[in-house]
Each structure stands twice: as structure tokens, then as C-alpha cells.
C-alpha positions in Angstrom: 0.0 0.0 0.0 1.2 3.7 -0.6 2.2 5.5 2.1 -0.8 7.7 2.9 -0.7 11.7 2.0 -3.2 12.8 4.7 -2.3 12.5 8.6 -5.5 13.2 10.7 -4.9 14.2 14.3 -7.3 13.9 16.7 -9.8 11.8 19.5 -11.6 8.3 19.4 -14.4 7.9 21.7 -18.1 6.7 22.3 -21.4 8.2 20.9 -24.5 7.2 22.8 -26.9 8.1 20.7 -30.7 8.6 22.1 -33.6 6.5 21.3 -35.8 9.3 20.4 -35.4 13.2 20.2 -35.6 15.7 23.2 -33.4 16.6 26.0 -31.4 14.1 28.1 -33.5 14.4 30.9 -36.1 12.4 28.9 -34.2 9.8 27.3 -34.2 6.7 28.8 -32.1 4.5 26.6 -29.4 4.8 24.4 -27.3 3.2 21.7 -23.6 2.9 21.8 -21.7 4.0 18.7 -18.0 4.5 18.1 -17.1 8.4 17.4 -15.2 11.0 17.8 -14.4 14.0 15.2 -10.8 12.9 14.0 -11.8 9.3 14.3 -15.2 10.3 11.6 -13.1 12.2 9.4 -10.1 9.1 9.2 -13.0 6.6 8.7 -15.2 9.2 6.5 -11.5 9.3 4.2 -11.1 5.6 4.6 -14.4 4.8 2.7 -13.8 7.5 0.4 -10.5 4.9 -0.3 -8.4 7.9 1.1 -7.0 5.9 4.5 -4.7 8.2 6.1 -2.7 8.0 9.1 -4.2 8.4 12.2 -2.7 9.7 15.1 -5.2 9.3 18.2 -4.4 7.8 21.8 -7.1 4.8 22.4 -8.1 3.5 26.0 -7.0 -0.1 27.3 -10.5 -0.2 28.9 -13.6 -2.2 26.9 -14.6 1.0 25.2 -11.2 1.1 24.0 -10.7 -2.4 22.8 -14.1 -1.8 20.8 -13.3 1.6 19.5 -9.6 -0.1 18.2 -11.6 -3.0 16.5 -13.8 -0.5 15.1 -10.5 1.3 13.4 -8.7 -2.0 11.7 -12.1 -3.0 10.5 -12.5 0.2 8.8 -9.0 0.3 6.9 -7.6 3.1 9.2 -3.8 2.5 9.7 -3.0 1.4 13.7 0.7 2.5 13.0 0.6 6.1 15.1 -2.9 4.5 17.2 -1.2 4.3 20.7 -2.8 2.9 24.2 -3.3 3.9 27.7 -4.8 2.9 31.0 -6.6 6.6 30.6 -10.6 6.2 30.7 -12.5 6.4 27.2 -14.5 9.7 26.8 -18.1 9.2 26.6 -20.2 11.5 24.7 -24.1 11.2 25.0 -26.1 13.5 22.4 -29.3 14.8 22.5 -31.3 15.2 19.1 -33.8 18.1 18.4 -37.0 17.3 16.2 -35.2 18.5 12.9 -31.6 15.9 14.1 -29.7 18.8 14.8 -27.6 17.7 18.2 -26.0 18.5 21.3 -23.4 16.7 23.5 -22.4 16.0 27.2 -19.4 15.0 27.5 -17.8 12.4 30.6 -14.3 11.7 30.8 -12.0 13.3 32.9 -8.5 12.8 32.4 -9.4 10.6 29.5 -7.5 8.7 26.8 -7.6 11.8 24.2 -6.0 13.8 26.5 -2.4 12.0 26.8 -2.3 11.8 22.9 1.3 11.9 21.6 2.8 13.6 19.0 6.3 12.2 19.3 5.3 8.7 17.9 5.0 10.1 14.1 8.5 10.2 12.8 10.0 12.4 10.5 9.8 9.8 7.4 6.2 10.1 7.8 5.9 13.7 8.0 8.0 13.8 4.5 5.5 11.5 2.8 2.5 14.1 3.9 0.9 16.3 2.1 -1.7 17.1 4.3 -1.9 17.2 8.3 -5.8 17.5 9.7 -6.6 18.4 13.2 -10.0 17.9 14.6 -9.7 17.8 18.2 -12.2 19.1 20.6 -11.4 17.0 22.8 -8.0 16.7 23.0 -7.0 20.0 22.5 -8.8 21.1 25.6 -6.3 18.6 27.6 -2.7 18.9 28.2 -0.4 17.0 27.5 -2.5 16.6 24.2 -2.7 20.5 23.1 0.9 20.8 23.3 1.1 17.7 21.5 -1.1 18.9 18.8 0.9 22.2 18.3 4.2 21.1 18.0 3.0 18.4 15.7 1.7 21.1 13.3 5.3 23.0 13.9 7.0 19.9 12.4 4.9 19.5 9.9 4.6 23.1 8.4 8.5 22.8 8.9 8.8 19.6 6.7 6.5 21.5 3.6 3.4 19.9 5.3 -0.1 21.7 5.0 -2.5 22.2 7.9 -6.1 21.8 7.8 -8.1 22.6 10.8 -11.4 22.8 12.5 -12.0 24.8 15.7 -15.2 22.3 16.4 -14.9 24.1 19.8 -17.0 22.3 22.8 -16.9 25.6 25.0 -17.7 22.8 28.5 -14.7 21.0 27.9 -12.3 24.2 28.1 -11.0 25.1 31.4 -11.7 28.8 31.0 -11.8 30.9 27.9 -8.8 32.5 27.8 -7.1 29.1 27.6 -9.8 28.6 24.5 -8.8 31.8 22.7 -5.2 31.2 23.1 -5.1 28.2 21.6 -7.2 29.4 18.2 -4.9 31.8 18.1 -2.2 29.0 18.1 -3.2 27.0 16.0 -4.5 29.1 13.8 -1.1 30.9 13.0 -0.2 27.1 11.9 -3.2 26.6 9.4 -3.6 26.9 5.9 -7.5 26.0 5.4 -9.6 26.2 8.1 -13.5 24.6 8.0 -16.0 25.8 10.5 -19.0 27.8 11.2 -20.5 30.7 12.0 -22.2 29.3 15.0 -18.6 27.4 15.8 -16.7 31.0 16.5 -19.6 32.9 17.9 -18.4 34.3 21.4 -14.6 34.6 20.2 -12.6 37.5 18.5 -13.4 35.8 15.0 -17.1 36.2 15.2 -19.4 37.6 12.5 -22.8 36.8 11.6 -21.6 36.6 7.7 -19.5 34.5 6.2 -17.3 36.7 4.2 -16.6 38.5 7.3 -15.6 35.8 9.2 -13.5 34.7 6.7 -11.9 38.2 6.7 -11.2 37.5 10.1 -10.0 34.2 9.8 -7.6 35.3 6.6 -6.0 37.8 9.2 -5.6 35.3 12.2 -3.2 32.8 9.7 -5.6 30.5 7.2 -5.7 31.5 3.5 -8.7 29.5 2.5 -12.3 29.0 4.7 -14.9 26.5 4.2 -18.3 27.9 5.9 -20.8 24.9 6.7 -24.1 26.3 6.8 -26.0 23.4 7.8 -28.8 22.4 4.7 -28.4 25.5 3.5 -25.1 23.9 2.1 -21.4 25.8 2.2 -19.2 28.3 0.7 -15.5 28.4 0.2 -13.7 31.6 0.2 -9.7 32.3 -0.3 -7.5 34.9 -0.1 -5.3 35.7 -3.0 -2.4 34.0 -1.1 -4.1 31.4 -1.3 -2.4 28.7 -4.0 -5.2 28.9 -6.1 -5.8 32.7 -5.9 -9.1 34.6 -4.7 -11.8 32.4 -4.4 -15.7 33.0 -3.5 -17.9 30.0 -4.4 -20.8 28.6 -3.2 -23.1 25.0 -3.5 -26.8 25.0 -2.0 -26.8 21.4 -0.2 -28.6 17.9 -1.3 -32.4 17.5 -0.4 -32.1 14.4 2.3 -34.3 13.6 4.6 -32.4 13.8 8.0 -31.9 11.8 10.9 -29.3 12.1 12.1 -26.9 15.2 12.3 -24.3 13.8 14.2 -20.5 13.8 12.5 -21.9 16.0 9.5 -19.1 18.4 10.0 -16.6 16.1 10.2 -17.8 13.9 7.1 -17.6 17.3 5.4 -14.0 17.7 6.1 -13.2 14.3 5.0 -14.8 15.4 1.6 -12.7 18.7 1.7 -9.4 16.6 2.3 -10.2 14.1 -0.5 -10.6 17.4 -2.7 -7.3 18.5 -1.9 -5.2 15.7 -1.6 -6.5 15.0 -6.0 -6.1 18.9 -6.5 -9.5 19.4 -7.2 -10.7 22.8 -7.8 -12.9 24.5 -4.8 -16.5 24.5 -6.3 -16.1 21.1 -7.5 -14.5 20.4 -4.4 -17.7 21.9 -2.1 -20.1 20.2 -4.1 -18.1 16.8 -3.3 -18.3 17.4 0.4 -21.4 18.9 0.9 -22.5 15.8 -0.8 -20.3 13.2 1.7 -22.0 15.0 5.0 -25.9 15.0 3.1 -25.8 11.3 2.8 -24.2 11.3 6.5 -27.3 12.7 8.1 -29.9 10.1 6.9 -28.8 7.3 9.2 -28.0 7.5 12.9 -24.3 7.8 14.0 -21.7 9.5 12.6 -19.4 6.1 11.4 -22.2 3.7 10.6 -23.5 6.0 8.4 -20.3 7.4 6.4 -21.0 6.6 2.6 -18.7 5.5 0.0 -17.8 6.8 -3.1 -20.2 5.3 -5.0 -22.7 6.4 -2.6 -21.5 10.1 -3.3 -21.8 9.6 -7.2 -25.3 8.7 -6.7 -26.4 11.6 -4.7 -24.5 14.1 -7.2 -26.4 12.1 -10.8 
């Protein structure tokens, strides 16, 4: 097999998803799932037939030895997956009548949290085109947000690119300047940021409109922002630093009937990275993601219901 050209950075955890909709105080059972935003977007590439290296730290508990299964089974290398005694972050959701979500998280000093850089050597970093970090979890830990950092340092260093997306859980974060600080940190290290305008609202980025946040955004370090914008669909705008020059497009969404929103961003950015890992131009590009996360929200779970390519195809005839 080639050597993959996309590294994805990030945590591996549990979903339990809720039998019906409404808040958790309602919900009286729930299914278990395997999840976790870095592990949805190595899985979403995987299927895609983009398997990348996955750098993520996995429990030793029975969460962990079912979320490691759940990894080989799905093509995801296991070379940078390390192990600890740390306990598996569990993440229940909540669902709202049109499957938009919300999450609790449980887990304190979990597995994500001790995630480490140091086990992707140099070699690998050469063969990389692409380094992807989609970490709420981790990043709000130490030692795993110092990790994360100097992992991007090396790679910018080696000619890597970063992609990034802030996905910010504002309940994990020990306070908010410790939040700000560290968009501000990673950002200087990115070259394509994906988000929201509901992700950044309450920071220095905010704006209620896309090409303002992206203004913002340009001036904090990326060149190139993809706005989600739910079924409404996304936009992708550039700066003329960017490599392929000033960019402003846009692509309204598929018609699905939803379920499930859960992982919709992150099956988004595993569209995005497929796009530029082949070099694809932007709108094609947007129209290719937005088209990966539609088909995510029609079954519940983020993994289960990450389609293939052929999958894609058939949404886009």
C-alpha cells in the first residue's frame, strides 16, 4: 500500500446516541456507537479509499478495545494509534426534532487527553501532504494541546499543510482564555480552516456573515475557509495568497431527509481533504463534500452511516 498523504490528528471515543429526540433528561435508553471527530473524518477518508494515518491515543478499557476494533475494521492504519490505562471519553447526544444535536461530555483525564505527537517520525511527515486536526477533545487537555501544536510546527517545517477545524465544545475548556489562546495557536499554523458561523460565535473571529468571518479568519493565519451552513449547504472563500488565488464560491446542499446530524461536519471535512489531496478545484470540491455530509445525516451515527464513493456519485447524478 502507498504510504498515505493525509495524517489526521485527533480523538476516538463513544457516541451514545438517544432512542428518540428531546433533552437528556427524557431519554431513557441509548445506543452505543464509536465516534469521535478525528476518528469520523479518518473513517469518512477511509471509505472514500483515502485511509490516512491516524494519530489518536485509544483506552486499554472495553470502550477502547471496541473503538480499536472498530479502526482495523474500517482500513484506518493502527501504526501512530497508541494505548493507555486513561478512561474512554463518553459523549451522549441529545437530538432536536429536525436531528440537529447536542453533546455532554464524561471523561475526565481521559485517553484523548495523553495523545502523543512524538510517535509520528519524521519519514512520515515527508510523505505528507496534508496534516488535519479535529480535536475538541483533545485539544482542551494537556499534555495533548501541546502535543497537537508542535505536531503542526513539524509539519509546516517539513512542507506539510494544515487543515483545521476549531469544532470548539466551550464545556470542555477550562476557562476561555485558555480557549482563545489556543485558536490563536493553532491558527497561526493553518492553511484551510473549516468551521462555522455558530462554531466562533463568542470569540474575537465572530461575524454573523461568512465573508466577514472569513476576513477574520484570513487575518488570524488560514488562507482558505470553508463555511458549513447546515442544509443550506457551504461556501468556500480564499485569499489571494491562497495557491489557487481569490476564491468565493458557493453550493446549496442535497435534499435528504435527515436523521441524524451527528458527525456532518466532520464527514464534510473528509470530503474537503479528498478534494485536496487529487487537487480538485474549490467549487467542485464543495459540491463533493457537501455531498459526503448530506448522505451522513440520513442514518443515525456519525461512522455507521459514512458513505462511500459510489454512494456520493449517486447523490451528485
Amino acid at each position: 500500500m502507498t504510504d498515505p498523504a493525509i495524517l489526521v490528528a485527533g480523538e476516538t471515543l463513544i457516541d451514545f446516541l438517544p432512542a428518540g429526540p428531546g433533552p437528556l433528561s427524557g431519554v431513557e435508553s441509548f445506543s452505543r456507537r464509536a465516534g469521535g471527530a478525528a476518528a469520523n473524518v479518518a473513517i469518512g477518508l477511509s471509505r472514500l479509499d483515502r485511509p490516512p494515518w491516524f494519530l489518536t491515543n485509544v483506552s486499554t478499557d472495553g470502550f477502547g478495545e471496541f473503538l480499536a476494533t472498530t479502526l482495523d475494521e474500517n482500513g484506518v492504519p493502527g501504526r501512530l494509534v497508541t494505548r493507555s490505562d486513561h478512561p474512554t471519553t463518553l459523549a451522549f447526544v441529545a437530538h432536536d426534532a429536525d436531528a440537529d444535536r447536542s453533546f455532554t461530555f464524561y471523561g475526565a483525564d481521559s485517553a484523548d487527553g495523553h495523545l502523543d505527537a512524538g510517535v509520528v517520525p519524521e519519514r512520515v511527515l515527508d510523505g505528507v501532504e496534508w496534516i488535519c486536526v479535529d480535536a475538541p477533545v483533545a485539544l482542551a487537555a494537556e499534555p495533548a494541546r501541546s502535543a497537537l501544536l508542535d505536531l503542526c510546527e513539524r509539519a509546516r517545517d517539513r512542507g506539510c499543510r494544515v487543515a483545521f477545524d476549531p469544532n470548539t465544545r466551550r464545556e470542555l475548556w477550562p476557562d476561555d482564555e485558555t480557549l482563545h489562546g489556543t485558536l490563536d495557536a493553532m491558527l497561526a499554523r493553518t492553511d484551510v480552516v473549516k468551521t462555522s458561523v455558530e462554531d466562533l460565535d463568542g470569540t474575537s473571529l465572530a461575524a454573523d456573515d461568512p465573508t466577514d468571518l472569513a476576513t477574520n479568519l484570513f487575518a488570524a493565519g488560514p488562507h482558505t475557509v470553508f463555511v458549513t451552513q447546515g442544509a443550506d449547504g457551504s461556501r468556500a472563500l480564499a485569499a489571494d495568497r491562497a495557491p489557487w488565488g481569490a476564491v468565493d464560491v458557493s453550493h446549496p446542499g442535497y435534499d435528504v431527509e435527515p436523521v441524524d446530524a451527528t458527525g456532518a461536519g466532520d464527514a464534510f471535512l473528509a470530503g474537503v481533504l479528498c478534494g485536496l489531496a487529487a487537487d480538485e478545484p474549490l467549487d467542485e470540491l464543495l459540491g463533493f463534500a457537501n455531498a459526503v455530509a448530506a448522505l451522513t445525516t440520513t442514518e443515525a451515527g456519525a461512522i455507521d452511516a459514512l458513505p462511500d464513493r459510489d454512494a456520493v456519485a449517486a447523490l451528485r447524478e
